[in-house]
N, C-alpha and C positions, 0 to 999 in steps of 0.2 A: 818143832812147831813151824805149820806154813807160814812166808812173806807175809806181813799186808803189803800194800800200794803206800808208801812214804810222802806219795806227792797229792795222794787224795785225801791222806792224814793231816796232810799241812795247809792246803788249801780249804778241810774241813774245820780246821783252828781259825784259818781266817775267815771265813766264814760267820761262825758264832761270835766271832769279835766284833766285826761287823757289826752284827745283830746288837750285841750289846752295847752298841754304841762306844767303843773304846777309841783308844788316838788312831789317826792314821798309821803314823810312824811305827806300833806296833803292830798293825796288821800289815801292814808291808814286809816288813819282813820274814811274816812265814810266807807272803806269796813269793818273795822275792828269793827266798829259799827253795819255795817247789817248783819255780823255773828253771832256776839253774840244774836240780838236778835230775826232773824232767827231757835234760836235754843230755843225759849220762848214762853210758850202761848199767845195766842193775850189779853186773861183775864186778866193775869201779867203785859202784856203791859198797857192796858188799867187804872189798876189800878195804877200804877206806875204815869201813866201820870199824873190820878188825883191829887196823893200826892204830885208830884212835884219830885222823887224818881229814874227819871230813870238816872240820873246825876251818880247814885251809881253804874251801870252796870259795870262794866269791857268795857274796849275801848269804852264807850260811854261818851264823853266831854259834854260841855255846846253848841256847836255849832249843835250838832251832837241829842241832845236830842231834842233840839229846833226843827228840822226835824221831830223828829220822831212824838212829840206831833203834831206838826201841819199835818201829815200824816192820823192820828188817828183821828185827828176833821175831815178827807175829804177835807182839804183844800189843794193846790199843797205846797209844804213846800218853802218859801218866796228865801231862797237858791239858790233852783234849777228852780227856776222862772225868777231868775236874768240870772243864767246860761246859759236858756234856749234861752233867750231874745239878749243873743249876741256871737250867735254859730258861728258870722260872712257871709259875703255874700252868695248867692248861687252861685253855676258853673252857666256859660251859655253858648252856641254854643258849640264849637269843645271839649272845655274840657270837659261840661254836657256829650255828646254825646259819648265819651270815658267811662268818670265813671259810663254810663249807662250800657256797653257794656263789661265790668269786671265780670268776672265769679268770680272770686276766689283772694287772697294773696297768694305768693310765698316763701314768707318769714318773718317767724314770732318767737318768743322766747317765752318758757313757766318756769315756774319754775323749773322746771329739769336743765336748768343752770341759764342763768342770768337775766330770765325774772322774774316780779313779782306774775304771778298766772298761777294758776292751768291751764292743759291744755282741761280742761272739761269747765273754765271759757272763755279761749282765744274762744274755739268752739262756743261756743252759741255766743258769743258777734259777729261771722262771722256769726253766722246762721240768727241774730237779722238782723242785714245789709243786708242781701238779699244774699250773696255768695251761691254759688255752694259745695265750697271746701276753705282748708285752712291749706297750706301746714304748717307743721310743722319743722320748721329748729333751731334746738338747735344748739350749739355749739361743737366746735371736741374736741378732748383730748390737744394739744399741749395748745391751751387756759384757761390755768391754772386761771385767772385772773375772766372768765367766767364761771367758772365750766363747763367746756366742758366738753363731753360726749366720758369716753374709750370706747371699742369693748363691752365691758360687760353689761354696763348703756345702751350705747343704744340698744342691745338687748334686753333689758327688756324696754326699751322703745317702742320697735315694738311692742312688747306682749301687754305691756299700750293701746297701740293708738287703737290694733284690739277690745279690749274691749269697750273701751268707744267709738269706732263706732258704737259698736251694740246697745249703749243706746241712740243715735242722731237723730233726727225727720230724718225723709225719705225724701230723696233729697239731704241730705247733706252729706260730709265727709271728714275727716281729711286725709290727704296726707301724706307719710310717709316721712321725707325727713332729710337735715342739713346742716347748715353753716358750712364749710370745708374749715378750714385754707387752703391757698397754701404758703406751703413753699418755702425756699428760692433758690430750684433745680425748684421747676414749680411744685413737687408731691404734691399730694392732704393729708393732715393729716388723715386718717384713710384706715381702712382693705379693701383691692379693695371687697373680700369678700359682706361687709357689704354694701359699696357704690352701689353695683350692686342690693341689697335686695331691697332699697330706690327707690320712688317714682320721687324725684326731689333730686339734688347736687344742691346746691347753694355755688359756689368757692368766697372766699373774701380774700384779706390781711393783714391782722394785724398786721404783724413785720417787721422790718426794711424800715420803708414807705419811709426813703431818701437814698435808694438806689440809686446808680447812674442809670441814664436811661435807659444804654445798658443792665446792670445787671436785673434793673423789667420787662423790655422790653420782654426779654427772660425767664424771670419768669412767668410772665403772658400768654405769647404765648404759653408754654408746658403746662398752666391748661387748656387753651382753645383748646387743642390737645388730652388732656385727655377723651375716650370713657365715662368719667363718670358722668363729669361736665356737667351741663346744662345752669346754667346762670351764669353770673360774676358778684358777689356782688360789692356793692358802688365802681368802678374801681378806682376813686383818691385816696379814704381815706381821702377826705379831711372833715370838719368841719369846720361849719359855723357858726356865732351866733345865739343863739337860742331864743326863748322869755322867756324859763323857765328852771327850773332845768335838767330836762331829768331825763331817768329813774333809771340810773347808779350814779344820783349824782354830772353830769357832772358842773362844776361853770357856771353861768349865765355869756354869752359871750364869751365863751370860744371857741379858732380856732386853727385850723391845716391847715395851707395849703398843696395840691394837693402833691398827689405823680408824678415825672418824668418819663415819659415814651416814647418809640415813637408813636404816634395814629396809625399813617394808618396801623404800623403792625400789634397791637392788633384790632383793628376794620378789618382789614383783613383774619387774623384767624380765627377771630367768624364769619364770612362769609362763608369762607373754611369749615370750622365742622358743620357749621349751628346751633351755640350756640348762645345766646339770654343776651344781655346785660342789666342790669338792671338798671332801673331810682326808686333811692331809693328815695321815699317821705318825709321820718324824716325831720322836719324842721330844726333839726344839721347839715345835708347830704347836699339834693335834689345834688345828684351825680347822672351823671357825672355833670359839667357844662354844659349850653345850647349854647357853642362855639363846646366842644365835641359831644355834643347830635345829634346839626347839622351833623354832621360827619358825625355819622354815621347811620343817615335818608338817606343821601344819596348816600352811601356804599352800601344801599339793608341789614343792619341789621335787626334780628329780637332784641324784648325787651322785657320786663318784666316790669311792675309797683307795688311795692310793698312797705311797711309800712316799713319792718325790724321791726315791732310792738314788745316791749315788757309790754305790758298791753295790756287789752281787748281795752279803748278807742280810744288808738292807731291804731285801723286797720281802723278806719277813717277819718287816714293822708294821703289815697288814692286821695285823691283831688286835695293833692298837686301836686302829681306826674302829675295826667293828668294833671295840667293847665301845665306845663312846657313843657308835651309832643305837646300839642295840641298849644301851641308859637314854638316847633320846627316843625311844621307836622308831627309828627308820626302818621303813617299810623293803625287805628285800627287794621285793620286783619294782620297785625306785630308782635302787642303785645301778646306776648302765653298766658297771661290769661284772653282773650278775648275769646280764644279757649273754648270749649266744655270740661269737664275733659277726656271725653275717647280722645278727639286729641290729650291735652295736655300729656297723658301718651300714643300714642304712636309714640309722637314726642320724647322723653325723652328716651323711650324705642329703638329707631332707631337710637342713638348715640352709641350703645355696637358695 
């Protein structure tokens, strides 16, 4: 029986782990298995397998080797067999019909801050899905906790991204963008300079989430006023229980309830500027709620469906979002990453 690829078998496990929201710690290690012997001839391999020797590799366990041998015999490795076999339901109707109609992610993390891989890794695992595009939204600087990204980092992050464009199958491409704290004036955390360079703003909150209402109320309404901001990331901040670790370490079950706000003013705003609110998919998230959501479906909001993915497997937590847009009726041609990338950027580009 012919080889499989060993390193596409493992990086396939992690993958669906990923996806399933499981620990970091065990997804690492099948990535950290298909490096290592990615970086080995397939002869070493093969003998290896025979002696029983590949246990000896660097970041290759007993779980992990067992993979690999049974890759090497041609057989699908018994692991990611299981995996495969309960990737969960399929979409059907309204929500199929949306996750069909996704061009791209709007919001996604790479390891430049607090994501766990490389952003040549997050790229393909969008290109693998069928995306168009895949914006890139790191972290700002005030986000010390994330390694947010000063004026300097992400300059040489622009410079990164142009590069590994030009190495990316044709069709596709990384979007230059970033999660942009808003402060507690309503300002966006970095250089309007730099904001204006950017592809997409993706504005979020992350400090003082129990503010009083009047207080976020008017915080939120000056980002959504802001010529720079595009979409408003997870608007509650709340957190939900989740099924697994998350990628940050988060404890299993772990909750935040919603931040206070007034709605109709924030969902009035983003009407007014014609900025696009986001239905974050993380199964910690799925922000806003769909009491919210409602809202502002029939406000005339535009939206945004998006992962917040920090791992490649993550960016096919897109599911979740539509099924919830598609229980609120969100109108497809609403959602901006249903758009075309040249609409989407010069819809983005028509808020300066």
């Amino acid at each position: 029986m012919a080889s499989r690829d060993p390193v596409a078998d493992l990086r396939r496990i992690a993958f669906l782990l990923e996806r399933a929201n499981e620990s970091t710690y065990r997804v690492r290690s099948f990535r950290s298995a298909a490096n290592t012997i990615a970086a080995l001839p397939v002869t070493e391999l093969n003998e290896r397998a025979a002696a029983g020797t590949l246990g000896e590799l660097p970041g290759v366990g007993d779980v992990t080797a067992r993979c690999i041998a049974e890759s090497l015999e041609g057989e699908e490795p018994v692991y990611l067999r299981r995996l495969e076999s309960t990737q969960g339901t399929d979409l059907q109707g309204a929500a199929l019909r949306l996750r069909e109609a996704l061009r791209g992610d709007c919001h996604s993390h790479s390891d430049w801050s607090d994501g766990g891989s490389p952003i040549e890794e997050m790229a393909l695992a969008a290109v693998e899905l069928g995306h168009e595009y895949l914006v890139l939204t790191d972290h700002s600087p005030r986000l010390t906790v994330a390694r947010g990204l000063p004026p300097a980092r992400l300059r040489r992050q622009l410079d990164y991204v142009a590069k590994v464009n030009d190495a990316l199958p044709e069709g596709f491409r990384i979007l230059t963008g970033i999660e942009v704290d808003i402060l507690d004036d309503g300002s966006l955390d970095q250089e309007d300079a730099l904001l204006a360079r950017l592809d997409v703003v993706v504005g979020s909150v992350h400090s003082k989430l129990r503010d009083e209402s009047p207080r976020m109320t008017k915080r939120m309404v000056n980002a959504l006023a802001n010529p720079h901001l595009d979409i408003l990331g997870h608007m509650t901040g709340r957190k939900v229980a989740a099924a697994g670790e998350g990628d940050r370490g988060h404890r299993k079950g772990h909750t935040r309830p919603p931040s206070t706000f007034d709605l109709d003013q924030v969902i009035a705003a983003a009407v007014e500027h014609g900025k696009a609110i986001e239905i974050n998919s993380r199964p910690d998230r799925l922000d806003p709620p769909k009491r919210m959501l409602t809202v502002a479906v029939e406000a005339g909001c535009l939206f945004s469906i998006d992962t917040d993915a920090h791992a490649p497997g993550q960016l096919d937590w897109l599911r979740y979002g539509c099924e919830r847009a598609a229980l609120c009726g969100v109108p497809p041609e609403r959602v901006v990453n249903t758009w075309s990338m040249e609409s989407l950027l010069e819809w983005t580009a028509g808020h300066a």
